[in-house]
N, C-alpha and C positions, 0 to 999 in steps of 0.2 A: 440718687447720686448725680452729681453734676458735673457736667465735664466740658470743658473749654478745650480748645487748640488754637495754635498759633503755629505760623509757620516765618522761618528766620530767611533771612539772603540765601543760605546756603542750603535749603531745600531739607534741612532738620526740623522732625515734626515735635514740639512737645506738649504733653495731653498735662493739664494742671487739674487734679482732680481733688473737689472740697466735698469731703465725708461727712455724713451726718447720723448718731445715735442716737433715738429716742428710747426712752425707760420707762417702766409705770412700777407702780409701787405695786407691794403684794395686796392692796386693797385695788389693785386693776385702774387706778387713776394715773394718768400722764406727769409725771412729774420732773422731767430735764430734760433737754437734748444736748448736744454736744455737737458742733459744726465748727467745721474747721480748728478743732482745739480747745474751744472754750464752748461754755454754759454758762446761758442765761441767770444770774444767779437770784432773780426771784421765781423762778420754777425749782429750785434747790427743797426739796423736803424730807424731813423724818421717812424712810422709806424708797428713800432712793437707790437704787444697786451701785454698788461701791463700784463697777466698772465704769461709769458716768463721771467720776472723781478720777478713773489710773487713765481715761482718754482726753482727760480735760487739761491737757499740761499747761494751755496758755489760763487758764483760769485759776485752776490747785495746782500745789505741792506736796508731796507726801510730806509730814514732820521726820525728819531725822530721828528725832528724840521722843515720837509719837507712837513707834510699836513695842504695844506688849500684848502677852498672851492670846494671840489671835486679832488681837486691835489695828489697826490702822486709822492714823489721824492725819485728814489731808489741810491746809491752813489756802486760805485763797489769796492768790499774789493781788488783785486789785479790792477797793474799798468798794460797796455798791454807791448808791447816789445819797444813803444819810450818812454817810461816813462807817458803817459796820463793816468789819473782817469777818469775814466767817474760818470756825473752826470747825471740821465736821469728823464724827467717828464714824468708822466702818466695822464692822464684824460679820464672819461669815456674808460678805460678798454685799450687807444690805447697810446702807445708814441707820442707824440707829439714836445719834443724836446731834444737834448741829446749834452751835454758841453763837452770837455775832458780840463784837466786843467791837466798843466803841470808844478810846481813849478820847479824840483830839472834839467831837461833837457830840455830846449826848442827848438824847430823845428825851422826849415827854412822855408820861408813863400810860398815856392814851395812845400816842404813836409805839410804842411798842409794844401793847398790846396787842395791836393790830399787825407787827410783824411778827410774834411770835405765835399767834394763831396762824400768818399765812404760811408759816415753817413746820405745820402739822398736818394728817393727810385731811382734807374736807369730809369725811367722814366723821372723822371727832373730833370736831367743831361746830357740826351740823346733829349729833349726837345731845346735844346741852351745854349747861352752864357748867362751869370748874367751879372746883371746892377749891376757895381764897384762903391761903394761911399765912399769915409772917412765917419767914424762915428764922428759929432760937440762934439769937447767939448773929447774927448778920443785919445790915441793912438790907432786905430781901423781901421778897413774897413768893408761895408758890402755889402754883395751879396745876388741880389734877382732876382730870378727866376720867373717869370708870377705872382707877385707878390701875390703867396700863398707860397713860402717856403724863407728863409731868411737863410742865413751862416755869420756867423762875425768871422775875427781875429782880436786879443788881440796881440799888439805885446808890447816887453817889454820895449822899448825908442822908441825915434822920428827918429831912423836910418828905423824903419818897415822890420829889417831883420829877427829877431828871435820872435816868438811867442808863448805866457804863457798858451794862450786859444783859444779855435775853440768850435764852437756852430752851430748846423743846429736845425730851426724851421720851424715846419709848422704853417702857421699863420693863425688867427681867431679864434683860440681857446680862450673863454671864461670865467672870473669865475663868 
């Protein structure tokens, strides 16, 4: 914890104190902190403890229109630097799965491969290759990993070069 003071004309002390939370995910890896309000939002992953999201006011919002059945969905007030929002769900206290949607700039489907692996714990990603499938019925593909964690792109035509959205889930979560 960090602590400044300053002292005014009138001999009033005031202590300005900048909080800091760090997290690790239930696979024991480091994955957010939270200083002074916000988080870094490429340390944001699958596995994050939902209290990383209710202390990050300057970063997330909780959605109004986001809880059900034990759910919480927090939406992130800034874009990072390719233009993605992140949308992240909570349940029982842990993230569970986290969207970046990208209207106004879309990625190349190499670049977002590569953020939607870094939005997974490095353990399964370091575990192997994902099983490629088109999503039926979607301009889509998805990637699953020992089929507990799942990643999809959203591309924005049937060329599958640029895409609008990327999503990593861990799956079996319940409502």
């Amino acid at each position: 914890m960090l602590k400044l003071k300053t002292a005014s004309a009138g001999c009033a002390t005031i202590v300005i104190t900048a909080a800091m939370l760090t997290a690790c995910s239930s696979t024991g890896t480091q994955v957010a902190t939270v200083r002074g309000g916000a988080v870094n939002l490429k340390q944001v992953r699958v596995g994050t403890p939902g209290k990383i999201f209710q202390d990050a006011a300057i970063t997330f919002a909780p959605d109004p229109n986001g809880a059900v059945a034990g759910k919480v969905q927090y939406l992130s007030r800034l874009e990072d630097a390719d233009g993605s929002q992140f949308v992240v769900q909570v349940k029982n206290n842990e993230c569970y799965e986290i969207s970046l949607i990208n209207r106004n700039k879309q990625l190349s489907r190499d670049a977002a491969i590569a953020k939607m692996q870094n939005l997974l714990p490095a353990s399964v990603i370091a575990a192997g290759e994902p099983v490629v499938k088109p999503v039926p019925g979607r301009q889509a593909d998805s990637f699953t990993w020992n089929k507990k964690f799942r990643g999809e792109l959203d591309y924005t035509d049937a060329s599958r070069k640029d895409v609008s959205m990327i999503s990593a889930t861990r799956l079996g979560v319940t409502f």
